[in-house]
C-alpha positions as CSV (number, residue, x, y, z in Angstrom):
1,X,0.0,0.0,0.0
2,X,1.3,3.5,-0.9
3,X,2.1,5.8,1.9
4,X,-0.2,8.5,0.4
5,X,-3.5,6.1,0.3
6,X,-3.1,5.4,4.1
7,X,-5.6,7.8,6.3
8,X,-5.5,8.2,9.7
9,X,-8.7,9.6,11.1
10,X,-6.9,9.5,14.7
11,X,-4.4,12.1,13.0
12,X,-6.9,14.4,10.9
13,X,-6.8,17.9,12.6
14,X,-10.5,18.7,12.5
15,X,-11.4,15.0,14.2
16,X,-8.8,15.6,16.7
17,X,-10.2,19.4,17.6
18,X,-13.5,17.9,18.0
19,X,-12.5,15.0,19.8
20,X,-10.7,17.7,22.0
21,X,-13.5,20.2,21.7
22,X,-16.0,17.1,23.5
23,X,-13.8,16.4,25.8
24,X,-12.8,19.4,27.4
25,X,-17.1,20.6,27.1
26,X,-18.9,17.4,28.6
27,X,-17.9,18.4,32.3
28,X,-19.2,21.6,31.9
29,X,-21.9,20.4,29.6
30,X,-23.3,18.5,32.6
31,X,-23.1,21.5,35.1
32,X,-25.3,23.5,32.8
33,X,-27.9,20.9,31.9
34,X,-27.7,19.4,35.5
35,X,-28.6,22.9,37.1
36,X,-30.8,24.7,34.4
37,X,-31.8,22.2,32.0
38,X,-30.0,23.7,29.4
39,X,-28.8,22.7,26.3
40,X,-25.5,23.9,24.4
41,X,-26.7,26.6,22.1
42,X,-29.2,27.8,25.1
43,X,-25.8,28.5,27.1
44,X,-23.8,29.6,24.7
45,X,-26.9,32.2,23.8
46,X,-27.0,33.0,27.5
47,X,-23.5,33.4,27.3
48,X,-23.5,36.4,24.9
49,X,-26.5,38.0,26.4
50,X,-24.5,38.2,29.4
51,X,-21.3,39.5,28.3
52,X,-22.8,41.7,25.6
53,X,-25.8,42.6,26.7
54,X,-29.1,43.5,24.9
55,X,-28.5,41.5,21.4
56,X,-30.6,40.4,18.2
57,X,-30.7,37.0,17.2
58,X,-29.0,37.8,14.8
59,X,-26.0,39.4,15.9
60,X,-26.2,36.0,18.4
61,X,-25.5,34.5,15.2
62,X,-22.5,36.6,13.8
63,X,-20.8,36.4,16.9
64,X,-21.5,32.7,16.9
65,X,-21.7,31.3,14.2
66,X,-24.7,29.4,15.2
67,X,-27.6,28.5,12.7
68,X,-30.4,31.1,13.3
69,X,-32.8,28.2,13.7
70,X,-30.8,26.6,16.6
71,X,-30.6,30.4,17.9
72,X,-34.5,30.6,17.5
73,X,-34.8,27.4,19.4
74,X,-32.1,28.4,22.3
75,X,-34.0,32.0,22.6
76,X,-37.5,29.9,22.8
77,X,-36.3,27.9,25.6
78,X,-34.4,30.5,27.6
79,X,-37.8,32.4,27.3
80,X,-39.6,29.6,28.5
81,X,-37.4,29.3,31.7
82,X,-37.7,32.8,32.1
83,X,-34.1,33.6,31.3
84,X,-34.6,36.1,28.8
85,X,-37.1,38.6,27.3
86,X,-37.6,39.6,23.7
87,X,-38.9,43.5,22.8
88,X,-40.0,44.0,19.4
89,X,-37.9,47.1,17.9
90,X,-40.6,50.1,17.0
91,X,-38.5,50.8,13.7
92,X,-38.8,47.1,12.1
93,X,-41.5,44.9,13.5
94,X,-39.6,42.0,12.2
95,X,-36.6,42.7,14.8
96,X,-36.8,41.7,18.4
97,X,-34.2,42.6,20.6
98,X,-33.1,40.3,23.3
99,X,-32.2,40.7,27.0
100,X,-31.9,38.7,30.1
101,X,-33.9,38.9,33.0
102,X,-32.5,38.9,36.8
103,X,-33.0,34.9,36.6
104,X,-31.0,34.8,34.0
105,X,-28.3,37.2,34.9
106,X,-28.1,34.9,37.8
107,X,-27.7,31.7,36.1
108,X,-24.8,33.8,34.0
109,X,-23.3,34.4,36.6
110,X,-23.0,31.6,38.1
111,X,-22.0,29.5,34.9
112,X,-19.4,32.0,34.3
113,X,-17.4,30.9,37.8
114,X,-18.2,27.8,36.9
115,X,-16.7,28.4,33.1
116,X,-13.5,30.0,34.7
117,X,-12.8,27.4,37.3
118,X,-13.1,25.0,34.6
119,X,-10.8,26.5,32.3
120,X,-8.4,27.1,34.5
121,X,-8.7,23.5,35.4
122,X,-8.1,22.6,31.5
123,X,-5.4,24.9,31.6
124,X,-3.4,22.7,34.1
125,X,-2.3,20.0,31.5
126,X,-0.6,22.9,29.9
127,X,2.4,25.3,30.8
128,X,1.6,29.0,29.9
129,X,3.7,28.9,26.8
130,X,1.6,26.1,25.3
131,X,-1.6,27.5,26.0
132,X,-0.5,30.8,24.2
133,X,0.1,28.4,21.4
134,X,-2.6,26.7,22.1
135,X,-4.9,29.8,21.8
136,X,-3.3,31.5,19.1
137,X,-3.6,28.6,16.6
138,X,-7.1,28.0,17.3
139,X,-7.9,31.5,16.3
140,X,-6.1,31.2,13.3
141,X,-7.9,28.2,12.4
142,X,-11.1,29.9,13.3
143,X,-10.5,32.3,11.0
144,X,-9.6,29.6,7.9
């Protein structure tokens, strides 16, 4: 067999950063949906409404690079759990604007400790020079 016919999948990058991507989420995964039911987008939607304030779903989505539908899912549920409200803009009917409520500036913050102590627990397998590596490459890659 001919060097160039043999694949790895355990060696392709993009398996390998979402092999790494799962691993390093499914502790936190199961803090989030163990304490508020939530599921990924709905955090990560949570997650910009806290950081960034009032938002559109659609910026959600620029930011994100979620699917609007998933966002439109994520906001319904967060509504439902009383998380977040939406306000219709008075310019474009077609535009709501989205905001969390006390509960969920709670549950922010209290998922953002939890985010930073788990980072930093991530972090550990590292030394600081190959996290900046680390975090550099991944936003190149990002960007690709």
């Amino acid at each position: 067999m001919d060097k160039k016919d043999v694949f790895e999948l355990q060696d392709f990058l993009p398996y390998q950063l979402n092999q790494a991507a799962e691993a390093a989420s499914l502790s936190f995964q199961q803090i989030y949906k163990g304490r508020y039911g939530m599921l990924r987008t709905e955090w990560r939607v949570l997650f910009h409404l806290g950081l960034y304030g009032q938002m559109t779903a659609t910026e959600i989505g620029q930011r994100s690079r979620m699917h609007k539908t998933k966002i439109s899912r994520a906001v319904s549920a967060l509504e439902e759990k009383r998380f977040l409200t939406r306000a219709r803009d008075a310019g474009d009917r077609r535009v709501e604007t989205l905001a969390l409520t006390s509960v969920g500036q709670a549950a922010y913050r209290d998922l953002r400790q939890i985010a930073q102590t788990h980072e930093a627990q991530l972090l550990r397998a590292l030394t600081y020079e190959e996290a900046a590596v680390l975090r550099r490459a991944l936003k190149v890659l990002a960007a690709f």
